[in-house]
N, C-alpha and C positions, 0 to 999 in steps of 0.2 A: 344574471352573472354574479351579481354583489352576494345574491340568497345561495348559490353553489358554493362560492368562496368561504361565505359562514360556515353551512355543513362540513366540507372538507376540514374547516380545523377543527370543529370538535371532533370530529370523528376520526380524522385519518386518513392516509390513500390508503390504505391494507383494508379498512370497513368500508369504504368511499369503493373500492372496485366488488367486494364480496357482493353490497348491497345493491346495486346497481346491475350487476351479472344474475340478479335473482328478479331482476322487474323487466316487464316486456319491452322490449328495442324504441319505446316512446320517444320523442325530442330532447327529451329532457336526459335520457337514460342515455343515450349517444353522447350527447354535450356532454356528460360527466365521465364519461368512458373517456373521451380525447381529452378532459382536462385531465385525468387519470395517467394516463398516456404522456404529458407533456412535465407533468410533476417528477414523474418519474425518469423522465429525461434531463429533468436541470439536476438528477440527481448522480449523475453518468460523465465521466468524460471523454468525448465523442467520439477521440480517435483511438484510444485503449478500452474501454469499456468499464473501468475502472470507476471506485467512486469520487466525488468530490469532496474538497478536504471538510464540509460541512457532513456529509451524510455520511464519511470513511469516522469522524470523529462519532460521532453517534454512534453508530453501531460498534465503537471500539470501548467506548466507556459502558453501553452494556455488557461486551464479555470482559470486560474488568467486573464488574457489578456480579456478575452470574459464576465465573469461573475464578477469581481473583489470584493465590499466587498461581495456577496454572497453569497462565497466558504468557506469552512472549510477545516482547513487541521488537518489529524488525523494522530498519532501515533501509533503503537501494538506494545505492545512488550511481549513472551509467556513467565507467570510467573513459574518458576520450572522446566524449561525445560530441564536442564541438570538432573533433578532427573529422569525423565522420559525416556532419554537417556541410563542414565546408569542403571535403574532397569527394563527395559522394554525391554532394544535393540534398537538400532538405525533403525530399522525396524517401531517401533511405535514411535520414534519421527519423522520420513519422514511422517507418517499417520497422526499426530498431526499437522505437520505444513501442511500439503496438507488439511487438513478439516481447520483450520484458514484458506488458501486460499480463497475455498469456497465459506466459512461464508462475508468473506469483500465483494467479489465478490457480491452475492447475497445481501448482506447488501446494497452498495453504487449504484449497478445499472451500467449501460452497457454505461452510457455517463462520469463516473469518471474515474480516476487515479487511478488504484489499482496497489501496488509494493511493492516485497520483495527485501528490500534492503540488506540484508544480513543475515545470520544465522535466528536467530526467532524476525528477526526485520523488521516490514510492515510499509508503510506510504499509506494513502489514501487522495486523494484529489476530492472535489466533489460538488458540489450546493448544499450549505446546508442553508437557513438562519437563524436568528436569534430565530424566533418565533417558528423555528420548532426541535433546536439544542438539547435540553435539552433531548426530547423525542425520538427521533432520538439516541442518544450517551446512552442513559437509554438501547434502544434496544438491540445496537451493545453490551453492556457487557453483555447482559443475552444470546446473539445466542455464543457468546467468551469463555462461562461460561458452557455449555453444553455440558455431557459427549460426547468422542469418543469412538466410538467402531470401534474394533480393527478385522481384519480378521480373526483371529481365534476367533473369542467371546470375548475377555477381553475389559473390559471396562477401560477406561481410564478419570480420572477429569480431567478437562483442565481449564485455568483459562488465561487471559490474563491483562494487566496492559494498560490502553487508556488513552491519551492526546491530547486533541485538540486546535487551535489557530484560530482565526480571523481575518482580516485585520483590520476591526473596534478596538478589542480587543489591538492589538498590534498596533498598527499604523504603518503597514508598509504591502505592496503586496508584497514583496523581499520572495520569494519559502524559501530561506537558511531562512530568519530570521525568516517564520512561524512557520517551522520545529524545528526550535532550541526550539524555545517558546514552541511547544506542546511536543517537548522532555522534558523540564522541569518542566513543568505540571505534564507528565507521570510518574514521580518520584518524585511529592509530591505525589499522591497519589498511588504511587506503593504497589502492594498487597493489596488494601483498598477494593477493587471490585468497584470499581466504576471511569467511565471516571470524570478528571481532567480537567478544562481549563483558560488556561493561558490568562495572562494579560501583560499589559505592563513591567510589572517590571521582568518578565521571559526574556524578551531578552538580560536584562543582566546580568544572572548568571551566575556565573562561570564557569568552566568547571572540571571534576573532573573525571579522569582517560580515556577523551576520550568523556565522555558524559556527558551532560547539568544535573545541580545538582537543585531541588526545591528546592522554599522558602515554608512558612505554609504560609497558609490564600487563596488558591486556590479555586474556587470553584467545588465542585463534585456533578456528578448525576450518578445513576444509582443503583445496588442493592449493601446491607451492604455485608460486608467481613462476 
């Protein structure tokens, strides 16, 4: 076990399954396949499929790294979600936030950084540029915005609150200080329906109970409240 464990960090899970998928189904080859397998599950979270804020952060500061001003980093966060918690059952808000999964999913595309980083709070990070942002963020609040249904029939309004930053915007590729900036965004225009995006003067707001507080004069796209 100890001698597997060594391999895998030098090498990797990505060389760790190549290498393994190329050697006959021996003892040795299975055991590494299902530590392969379980790796890449602490890498996942279980009820969205989403990644975790460890492995969403990694893959996000490579397309920082690779793509630099290009990329857009996006905030979610699901609005009323504890009313839907408690008048619905904890049942339909795991179905609420498993379809936001989804939606980013399909929204951003298979080359981005999709992650829930905790309770009903996502960040995505992705090749977005300038020319295309506005319409692109317009998108993501009408697919956010679109009822779910519920396994038994009931329908459910779902609604989410989007903040997005820039490198250009912000003047800085630092992952923390995009995230802050489109955190502060996401709450000038919380509940407004419409994605927010932050400027320079978001990276230095405050902070108020934990999370980044907006100023007014943000600019927003997307559909009215």
């Amino acid at each position: 076990m100890d001698s597997v464990l060594r391999v895998q960090g030098r090498i990797g899970p990505r060389t760790l399954l190549i290498t393994t998928a190329a050697l006959p189904l021996t003892g040795w080859t299975v055991h590494a396949l299902a530590l392969h397998r379980k790796l890449a599950a602490t890498r996942k979270d279980p009820l969205t499929g989403l990644l975790r804020r460890d492995a969403y952060t990694a893959r996000a500061r490579r397309l920082l790294v690779r793509h630099g001003d290009k990329v857009t980093v996006v905030m979610v966060d699901a609005d009323h979600f504890k009313q839907i918690n408690d008048g619905m059952g904890h049942a339909a808000g795991d179905t609420v936030l498993a379809a936001i999964g989804a939606r980013l999913t399909a929204w951003a595309g298979p080359r981005a950084s999709v992650g829930r980083l905790g309770g009903d709070e996502f960040a995505v990070v992705l090749e977005l540029t300038s020319d295309r942002r506005a319409h692109r963020l317009e998108q993501l609040v009408r697919m956010l915005h679109t009822p779910v249904t519920l396994d038994d029939g009931r329908t459910v309004d779902v609604a989410a609150s989007v903040g997005a930053a820039a490198p250009a915007s912000v003047g800085s590729r630092d992952l923390t200080v995009l995230q802050r900036a489109a955190d502060a965004a996401l709450y000038d225009g919380k509940h407004s329906g419409r994605a927010a995006f932050a400027t320079a003067q978001h990276v230095t707001v405050p902070s108020i109970n934990g999370r980044r507080a907006g100023r007014p004069g943000t600019a927003v796209w997307g559909r009215a409240a």
